[in-house]
NUVEX-569485 format. One record per residue (C-alpha): residue number from 1; y, x, z. Coordinates in steps of 0.2 Angstrom, whole numbers. Each point is the difference from the previous one (the first is absolute). Example, Ala and Ser with C-alpha at 12.3 -4.5 7.8 and 13.67 -1.06 7.14 Angstrom:
<atoms>
+-----+-------+-------+-------+
|  nr |    py |    px |    pz |
+-----+-------+-------+-------+
|   1 |   -22 |    62 |    39 |
|   2 |    17 |     6 |    -3 |
+-----+-------+-------+-------+
</atoms>
This chain:
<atoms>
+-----+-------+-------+-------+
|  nr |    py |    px |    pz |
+-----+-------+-------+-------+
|   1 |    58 |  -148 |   -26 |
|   2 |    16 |     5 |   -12 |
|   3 |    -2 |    15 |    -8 |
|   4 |    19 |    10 |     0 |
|   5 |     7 |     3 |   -19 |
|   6 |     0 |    18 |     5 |
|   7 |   -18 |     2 |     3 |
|   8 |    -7 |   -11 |   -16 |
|   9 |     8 |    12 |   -10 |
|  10 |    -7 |    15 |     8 |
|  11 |   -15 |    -9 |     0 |
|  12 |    -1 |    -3 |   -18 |
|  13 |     4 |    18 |    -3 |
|  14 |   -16 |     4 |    10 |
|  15 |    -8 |   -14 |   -11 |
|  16 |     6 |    11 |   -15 |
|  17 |    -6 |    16 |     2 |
|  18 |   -18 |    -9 |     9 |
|  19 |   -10 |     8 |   -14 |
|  20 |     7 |    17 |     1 |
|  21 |    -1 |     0 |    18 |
|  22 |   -20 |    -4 |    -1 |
|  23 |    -3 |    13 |   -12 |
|  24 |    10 |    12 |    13 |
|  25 |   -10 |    -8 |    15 |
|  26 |   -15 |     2 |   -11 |
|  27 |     4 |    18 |    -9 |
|  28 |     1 |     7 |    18 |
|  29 |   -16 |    -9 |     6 |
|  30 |   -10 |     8 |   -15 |
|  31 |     7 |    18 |     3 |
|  32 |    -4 |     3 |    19 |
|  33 |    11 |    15 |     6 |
|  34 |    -1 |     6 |    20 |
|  35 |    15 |     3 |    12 |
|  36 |    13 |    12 |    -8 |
|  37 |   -11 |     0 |   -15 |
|  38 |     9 |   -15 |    -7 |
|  39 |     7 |     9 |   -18 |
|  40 |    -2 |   -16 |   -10 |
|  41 |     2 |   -14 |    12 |
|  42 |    17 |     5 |     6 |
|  43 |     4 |     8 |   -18 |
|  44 |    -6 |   -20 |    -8 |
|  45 |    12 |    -8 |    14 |
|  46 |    13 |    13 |    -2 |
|  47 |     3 |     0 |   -17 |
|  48 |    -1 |   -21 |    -2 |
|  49 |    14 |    -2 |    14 |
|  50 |    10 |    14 |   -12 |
|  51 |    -3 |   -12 |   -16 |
|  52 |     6 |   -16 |    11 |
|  53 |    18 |     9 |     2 |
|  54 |    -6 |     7 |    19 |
|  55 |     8 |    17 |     4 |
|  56 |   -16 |    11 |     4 |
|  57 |    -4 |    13 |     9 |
|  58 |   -16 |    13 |     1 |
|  59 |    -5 |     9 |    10 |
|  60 |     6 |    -9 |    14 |
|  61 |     2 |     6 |    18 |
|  62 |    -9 |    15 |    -5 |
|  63 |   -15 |   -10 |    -5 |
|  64 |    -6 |     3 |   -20 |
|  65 |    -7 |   -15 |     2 |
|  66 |    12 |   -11 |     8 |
|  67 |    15 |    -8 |    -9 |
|  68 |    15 |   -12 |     3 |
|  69 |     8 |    -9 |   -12 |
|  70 |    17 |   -11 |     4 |
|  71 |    11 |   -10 |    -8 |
|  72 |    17 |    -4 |     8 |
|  73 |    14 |   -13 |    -2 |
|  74 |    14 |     2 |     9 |
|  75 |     1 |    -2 |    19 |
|  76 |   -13 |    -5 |    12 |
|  77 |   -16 |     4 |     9 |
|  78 |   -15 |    10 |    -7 |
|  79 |   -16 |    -7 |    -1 |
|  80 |   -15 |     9 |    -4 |
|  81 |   -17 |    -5 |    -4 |
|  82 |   -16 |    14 |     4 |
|  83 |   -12 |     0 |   -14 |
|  84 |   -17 |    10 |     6 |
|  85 |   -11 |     4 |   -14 |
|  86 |   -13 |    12 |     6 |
|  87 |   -20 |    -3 |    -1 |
|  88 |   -14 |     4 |    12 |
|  89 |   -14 |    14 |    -5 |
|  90 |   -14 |    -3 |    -6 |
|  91 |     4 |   -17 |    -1 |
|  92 |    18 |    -3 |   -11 |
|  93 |    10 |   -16 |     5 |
|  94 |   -11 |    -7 |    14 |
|  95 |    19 |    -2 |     9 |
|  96 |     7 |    -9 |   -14 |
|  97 |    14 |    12 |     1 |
|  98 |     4 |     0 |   -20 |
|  99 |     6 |   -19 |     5 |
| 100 |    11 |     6 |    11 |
| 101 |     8 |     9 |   -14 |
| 102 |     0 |   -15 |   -14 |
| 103 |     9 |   -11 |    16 |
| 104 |    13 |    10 |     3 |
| 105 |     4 |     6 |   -16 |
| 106 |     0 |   -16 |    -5 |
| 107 |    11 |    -8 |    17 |
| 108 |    13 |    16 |    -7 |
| 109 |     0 |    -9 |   -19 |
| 110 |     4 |   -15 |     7 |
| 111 |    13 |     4 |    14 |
| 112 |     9 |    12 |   -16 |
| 113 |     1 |   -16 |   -11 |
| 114 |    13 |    -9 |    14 |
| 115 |     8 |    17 |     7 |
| 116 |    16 |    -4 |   -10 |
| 117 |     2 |   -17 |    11 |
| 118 |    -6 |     6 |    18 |
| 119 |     8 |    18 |     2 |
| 120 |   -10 |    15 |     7 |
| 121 |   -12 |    10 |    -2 |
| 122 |   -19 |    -1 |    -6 |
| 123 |   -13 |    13 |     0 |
| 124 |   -18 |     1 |    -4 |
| 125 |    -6 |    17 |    12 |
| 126 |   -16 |     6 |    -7 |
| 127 |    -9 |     8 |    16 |
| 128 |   -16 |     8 |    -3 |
| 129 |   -16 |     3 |    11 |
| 130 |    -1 |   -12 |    11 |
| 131 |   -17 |    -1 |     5 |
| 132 |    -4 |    16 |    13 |
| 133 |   -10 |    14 |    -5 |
| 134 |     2 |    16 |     7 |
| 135 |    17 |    -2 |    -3 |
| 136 |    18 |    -5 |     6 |
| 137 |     5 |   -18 |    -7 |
| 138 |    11 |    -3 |   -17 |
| 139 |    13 |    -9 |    13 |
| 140 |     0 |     9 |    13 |
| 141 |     4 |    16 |   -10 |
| 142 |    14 |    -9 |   -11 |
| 143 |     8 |    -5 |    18 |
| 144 |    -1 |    18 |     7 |
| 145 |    10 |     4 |   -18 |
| 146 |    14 |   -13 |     4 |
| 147 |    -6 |   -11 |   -14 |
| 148 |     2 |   -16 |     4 |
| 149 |    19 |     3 |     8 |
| 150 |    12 |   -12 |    -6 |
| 151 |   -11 |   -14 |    -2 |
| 152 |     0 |   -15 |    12 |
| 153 |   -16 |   -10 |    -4 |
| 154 |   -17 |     5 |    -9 |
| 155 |   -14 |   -12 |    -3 |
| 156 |   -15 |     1 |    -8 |
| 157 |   -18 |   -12 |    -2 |
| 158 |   -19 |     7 |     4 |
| 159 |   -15 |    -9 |    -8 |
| 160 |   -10 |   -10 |     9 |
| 161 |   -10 |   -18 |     4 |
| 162 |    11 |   -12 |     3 |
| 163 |    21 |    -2 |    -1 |
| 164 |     7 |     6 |    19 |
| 165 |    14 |     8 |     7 |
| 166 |    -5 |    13 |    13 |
| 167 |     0 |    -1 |    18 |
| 168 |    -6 |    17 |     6 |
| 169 |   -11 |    14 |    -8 |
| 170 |    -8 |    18 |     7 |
| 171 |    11 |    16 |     2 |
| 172 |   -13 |    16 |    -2 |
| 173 |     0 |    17 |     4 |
| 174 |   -12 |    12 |   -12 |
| 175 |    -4 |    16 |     6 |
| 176 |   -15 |    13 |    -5 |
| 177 |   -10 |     7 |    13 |
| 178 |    -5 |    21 |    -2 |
| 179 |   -13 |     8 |    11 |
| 180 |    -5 |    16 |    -2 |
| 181 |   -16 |     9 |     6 |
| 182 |    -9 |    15 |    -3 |
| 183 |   -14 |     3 |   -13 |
| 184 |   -19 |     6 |     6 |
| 185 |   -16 |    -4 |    -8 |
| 186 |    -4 |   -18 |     2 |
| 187 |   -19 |     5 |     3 |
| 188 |    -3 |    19 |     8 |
| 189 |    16 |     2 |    10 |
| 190 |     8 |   -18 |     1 |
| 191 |     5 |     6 |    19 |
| 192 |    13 |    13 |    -8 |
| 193 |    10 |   -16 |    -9 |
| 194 |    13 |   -12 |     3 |
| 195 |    -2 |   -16 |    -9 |
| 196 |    15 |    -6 |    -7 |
| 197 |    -9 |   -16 |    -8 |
| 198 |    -7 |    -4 |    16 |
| 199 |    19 |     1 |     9 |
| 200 |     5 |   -12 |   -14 |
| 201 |   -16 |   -12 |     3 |
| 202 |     2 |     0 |    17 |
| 203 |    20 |    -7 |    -2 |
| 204 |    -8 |   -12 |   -12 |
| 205 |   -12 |    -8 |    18 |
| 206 |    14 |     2 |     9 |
| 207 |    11 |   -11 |    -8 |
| 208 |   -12 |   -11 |    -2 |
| 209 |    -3 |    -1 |    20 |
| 210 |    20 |    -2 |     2 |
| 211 |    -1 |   -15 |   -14 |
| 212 |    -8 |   -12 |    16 |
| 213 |    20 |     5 |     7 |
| 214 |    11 |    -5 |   -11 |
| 215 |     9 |   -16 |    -6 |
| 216 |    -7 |   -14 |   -13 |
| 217 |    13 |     7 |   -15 |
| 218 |    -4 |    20 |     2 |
| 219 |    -8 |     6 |   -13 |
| 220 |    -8 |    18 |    -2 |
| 221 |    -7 |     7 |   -14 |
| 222 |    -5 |    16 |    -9 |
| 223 |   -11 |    12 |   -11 |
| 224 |    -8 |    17 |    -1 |
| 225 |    11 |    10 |   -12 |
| 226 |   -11 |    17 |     5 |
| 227 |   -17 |     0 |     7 |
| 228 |    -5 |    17 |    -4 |
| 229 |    -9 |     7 |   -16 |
| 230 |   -19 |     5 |     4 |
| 231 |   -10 |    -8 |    13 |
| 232 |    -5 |    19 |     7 |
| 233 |    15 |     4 |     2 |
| 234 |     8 |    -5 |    17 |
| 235 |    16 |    -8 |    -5 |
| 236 |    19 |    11 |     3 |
| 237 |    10 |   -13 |    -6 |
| 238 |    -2 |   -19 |    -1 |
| 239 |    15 |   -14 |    -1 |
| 240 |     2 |   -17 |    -4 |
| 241 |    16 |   -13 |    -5 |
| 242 |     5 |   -14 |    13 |
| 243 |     9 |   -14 |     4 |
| 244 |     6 |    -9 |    14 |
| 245 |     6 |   -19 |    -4 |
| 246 |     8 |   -13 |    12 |
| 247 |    15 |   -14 |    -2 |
| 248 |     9 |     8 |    18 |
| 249 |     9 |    18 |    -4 |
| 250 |    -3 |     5 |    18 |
| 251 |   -18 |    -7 |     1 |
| 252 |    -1 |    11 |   -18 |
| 253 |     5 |    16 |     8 |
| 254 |    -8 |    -1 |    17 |
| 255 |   -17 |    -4 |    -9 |
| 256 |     3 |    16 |   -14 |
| 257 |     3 |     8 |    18 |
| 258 |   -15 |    -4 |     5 |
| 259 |   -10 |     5 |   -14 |
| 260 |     8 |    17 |    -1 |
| 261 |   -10 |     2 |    16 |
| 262 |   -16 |    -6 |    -7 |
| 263 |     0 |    14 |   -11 |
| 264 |     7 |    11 |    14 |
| 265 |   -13 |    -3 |    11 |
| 266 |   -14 |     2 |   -11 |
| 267 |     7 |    17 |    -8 |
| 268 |    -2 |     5 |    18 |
| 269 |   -18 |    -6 |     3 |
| 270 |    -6 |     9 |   -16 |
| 271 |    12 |    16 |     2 |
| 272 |     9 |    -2 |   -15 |
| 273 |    18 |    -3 |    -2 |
| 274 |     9 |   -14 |    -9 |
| 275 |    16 |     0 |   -10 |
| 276 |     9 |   -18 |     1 |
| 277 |    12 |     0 |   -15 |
| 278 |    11 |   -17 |    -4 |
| 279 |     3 |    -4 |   -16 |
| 280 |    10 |   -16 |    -1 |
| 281 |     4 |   -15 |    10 |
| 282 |     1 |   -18 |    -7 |
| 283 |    12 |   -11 |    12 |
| 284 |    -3 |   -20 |     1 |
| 285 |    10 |   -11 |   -12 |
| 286 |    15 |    -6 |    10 |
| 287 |     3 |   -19 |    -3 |
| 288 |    14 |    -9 |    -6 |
| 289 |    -1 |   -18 |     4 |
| 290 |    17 |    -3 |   -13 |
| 291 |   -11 |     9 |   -13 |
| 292 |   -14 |    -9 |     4 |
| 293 |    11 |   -16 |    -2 |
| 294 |     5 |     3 |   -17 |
| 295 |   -18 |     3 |    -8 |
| 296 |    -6 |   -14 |     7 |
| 297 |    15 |   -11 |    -7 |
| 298 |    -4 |    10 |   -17 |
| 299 |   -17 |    -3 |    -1 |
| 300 |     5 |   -20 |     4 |
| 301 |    11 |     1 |   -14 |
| 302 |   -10 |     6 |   -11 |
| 303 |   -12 |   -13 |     4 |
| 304 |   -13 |    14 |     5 |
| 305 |   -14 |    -6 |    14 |
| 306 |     5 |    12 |    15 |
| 307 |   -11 |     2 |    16 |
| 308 |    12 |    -6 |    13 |
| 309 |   -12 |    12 |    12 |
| 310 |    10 |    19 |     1 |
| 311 |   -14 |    11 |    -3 |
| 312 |    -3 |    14 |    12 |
| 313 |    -8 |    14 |   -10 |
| 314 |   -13 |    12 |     2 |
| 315 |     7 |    15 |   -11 |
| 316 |    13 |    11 |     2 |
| 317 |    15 |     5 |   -14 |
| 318 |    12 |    10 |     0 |
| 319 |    16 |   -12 |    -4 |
| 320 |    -2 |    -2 |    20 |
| 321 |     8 |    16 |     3 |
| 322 |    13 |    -5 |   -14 |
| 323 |     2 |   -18 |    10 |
| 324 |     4 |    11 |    17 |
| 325 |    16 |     6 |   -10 |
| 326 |     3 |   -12 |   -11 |
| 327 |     0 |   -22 |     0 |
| 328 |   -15 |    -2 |   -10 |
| 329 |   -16 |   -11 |    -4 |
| 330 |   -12 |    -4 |   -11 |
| 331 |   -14 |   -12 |    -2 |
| 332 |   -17 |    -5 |    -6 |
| 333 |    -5 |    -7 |   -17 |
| 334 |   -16 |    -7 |    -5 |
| 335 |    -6 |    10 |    -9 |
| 336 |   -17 |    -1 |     2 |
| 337 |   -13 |   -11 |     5 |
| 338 |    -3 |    -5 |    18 |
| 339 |   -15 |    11 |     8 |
| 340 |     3 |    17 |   -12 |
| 341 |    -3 |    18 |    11 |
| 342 |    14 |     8 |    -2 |
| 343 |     3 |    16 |    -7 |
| 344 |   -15 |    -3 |   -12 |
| 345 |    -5 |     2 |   -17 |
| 346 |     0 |   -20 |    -1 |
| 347 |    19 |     0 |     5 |
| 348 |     3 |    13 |   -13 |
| 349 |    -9 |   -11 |   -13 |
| 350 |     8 |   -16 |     5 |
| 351 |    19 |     8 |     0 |
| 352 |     0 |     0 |   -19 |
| 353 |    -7 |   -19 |    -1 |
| 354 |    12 |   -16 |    -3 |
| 355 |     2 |    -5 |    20 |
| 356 |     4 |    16 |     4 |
| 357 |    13 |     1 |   -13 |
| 358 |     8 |   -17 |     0 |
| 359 |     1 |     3 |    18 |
| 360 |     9 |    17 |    -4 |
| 361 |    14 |    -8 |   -11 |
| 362 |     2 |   -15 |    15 |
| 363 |     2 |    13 |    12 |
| 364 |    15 |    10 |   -12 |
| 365 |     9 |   -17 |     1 |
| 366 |    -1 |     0 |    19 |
| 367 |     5 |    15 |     3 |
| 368 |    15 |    -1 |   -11 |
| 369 |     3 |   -18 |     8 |
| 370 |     3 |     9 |    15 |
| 371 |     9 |    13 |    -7 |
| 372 |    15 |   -12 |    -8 |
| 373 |    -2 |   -10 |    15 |
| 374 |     7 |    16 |    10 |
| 375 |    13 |     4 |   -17 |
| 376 |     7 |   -15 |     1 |
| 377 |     2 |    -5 |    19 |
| 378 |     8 |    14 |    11 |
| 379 |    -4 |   -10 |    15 |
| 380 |   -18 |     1 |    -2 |
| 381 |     3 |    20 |     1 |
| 382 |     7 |    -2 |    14 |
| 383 |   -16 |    -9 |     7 |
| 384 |   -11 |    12 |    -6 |
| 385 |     8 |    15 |     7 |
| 386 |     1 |    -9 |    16 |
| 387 |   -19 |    -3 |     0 |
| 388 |    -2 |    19 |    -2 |
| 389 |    10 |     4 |    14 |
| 390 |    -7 |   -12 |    13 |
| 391 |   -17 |     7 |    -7 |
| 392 |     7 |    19 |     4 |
| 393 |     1 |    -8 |    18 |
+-----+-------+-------+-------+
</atoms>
């Protein structure tokens, strides 16, 4: 397939600047830093955008740790690609997040180089914590901020197994679950307590009965955050962190429903009460099939193997709630070896080895592909946009 002028020399710009990308990629993999404790990482990005002629700034969105750095030239649309860049705990880059980073900065480098000729807008958005703690996501707070007004695309790329465009992937709620007792001696007088712990066990079985009643792709997970401090000590106060998973926002919410009685019900049996407080919502991916189009053409013309199967993913991320206001899409990279466990030390390890980064710098040129593709070509904008809207229903 014939490669557009355009897009070879944005292409060799990537080619260019490949071995200060990998030491990016790999500076971020080697200095793991959690959600909105990203100082380096966005600071590395940040400053190497500013040293390429990109207008930066930071703190972004009222994030310290989230960036955007733009270059413009002239009239035209705005295209923005979502660098992630957070690591797990405990275990560092076992999401292969800094490769995120290196693709996009790099899909931003190339895109700059042919500005001049295309008109528009490019941005690279740094968007911190991605990956849910006990906390609201990087995106989904930089939307609330008005962030992302102004621009009309944003892609990005995730790491993963195999080269795939995505087909679906699971929305989630998390929410922590607080019960709280009374204190009585666990041995002489255990008749003058309340267990809290046993209010939180008891939601645990529950869910656990209601797993039998739910569809194939819902997911419901957890942890004990507080179990108590002695064991002679009846437990006042016990929680735990969860999250409800499933590809169908209604299916989402009537199952999150349902566990909120779960803990309702056995709060009652152990005469305790419970405190149900949300913390975030993560919506589903909303797909463009125009997008879609274009990284596939991309990957053809680089000459990249693609998976002509559309991947319907397990996890969850928070560019779907910028996809449900936004045209957006991104896509998976090989990054990895087929058969890894996922968030894993081994998948930490292996995003600092050569497939994972020769992968990375492939995926910068589709990404920016696709981006001159929409710079150049109004009509495909036009598609796009359409897309969204017949998604929105």
């Amino acid at each position: 397939m014939q490669t557009p002028p355009l897009k070879q020399q944005a292409w060799a710009a990537i080619h260019e600047h490949e071995g200060e990308l990998r030491s990016l990629a790999l500076r971020i993999k080697e200095h793991p830093e959690t959600g909105y404790q990203e100082e380096q990482a966005s600071t590395w990005q940040a400053d190497y955008l500013a040293q390429h002629g990109f207008q930066v700034t930071k703190p972004f969105g009222g994030l310290p740790t989230a960036y955007s750095a733009c270059q413009t030239a002239g009239a035209g649309p705005t295209i923005a690609f979502l660098a992630e860049y957070d690591a797990l705990p405990g275990i560092g880059h076992g999401c292969g997040h800094n490769l995120i980073a290196g693709s996009c900065v790099g899909a931003g480098i190339g895109v700059a180089a042919v500005l001049a000729q295309t008109g528009g807008r490019v941005c690279v958005m740094g968007t911190p914590a991605e990956e849910f703690d006990n906390q609201k996501e990087g995106k989904v707070r930089l939307l609330e901020a008005g962030a992302f007004e102004g621009v009309d695309v944003c892609l990005s790329m995730h790491p993963h197994t195999d080269n795939q465009v995505i087909a679906s992937d699971v929305g989630f709620i998390g929410f922590d679950l607080v019960f709280h007792g009374r204190t009585a001696h666990a041995a002489a007088d255990p008749w003058n307590g309340a267990n809290a712990l046993d209010g939180l066990i008891l939601t645990y079985n529950n869910i656990n009965a209601l797993r039998q009643h739910v569809k194939p792709d819902v997911r419901i997970h957890g942890v004990v955050t507080d179990g108590g401090r002695v064991p002679n000590i009846i437990p006042e106060r016990a929680a735990g962190r969860f999250m409800v998973r499933s590809r169908d926002p209604k299916v989402l919410e009537d199952v999150y429903a349902r566990v909120q009685d779960c803990a309702r019900a056995a709060a009652l049996a152990t005469a305790t009460q419970v405190e149900i407080n949300h913390i975030t919502t993560v919506y589903n991916t909303r797909i463009n099939p125009t997008l879609n189009r274009l990284i596939c053409e991309n990957f053809a013309q680089l000459g990249e193997p693609l998976n002509e199967k559309p991947l319907d993913m397990g996890g969850s991320t928070d560019f779907g709630n910028v996809s449900q206001v936004i045209p957006s899409a991104f896509f998976v990279s090989k990054t990895h070896p087929a058969g890894i466990a996922w968030h894993s030390v081994e998948v930490a390890q292996g995003a600092g080895e050569e497939m994972a980064l020769r992968s990375m710098i492939a995926s910068a040129c589709v990404l920016a592909g696709v981006a001159i593709d929409l710079l150049s070509d109004p009509e495909l904008l036009v598609q796009v946009r359409e897309d969204f809207a017949k998604a929105n229903g």
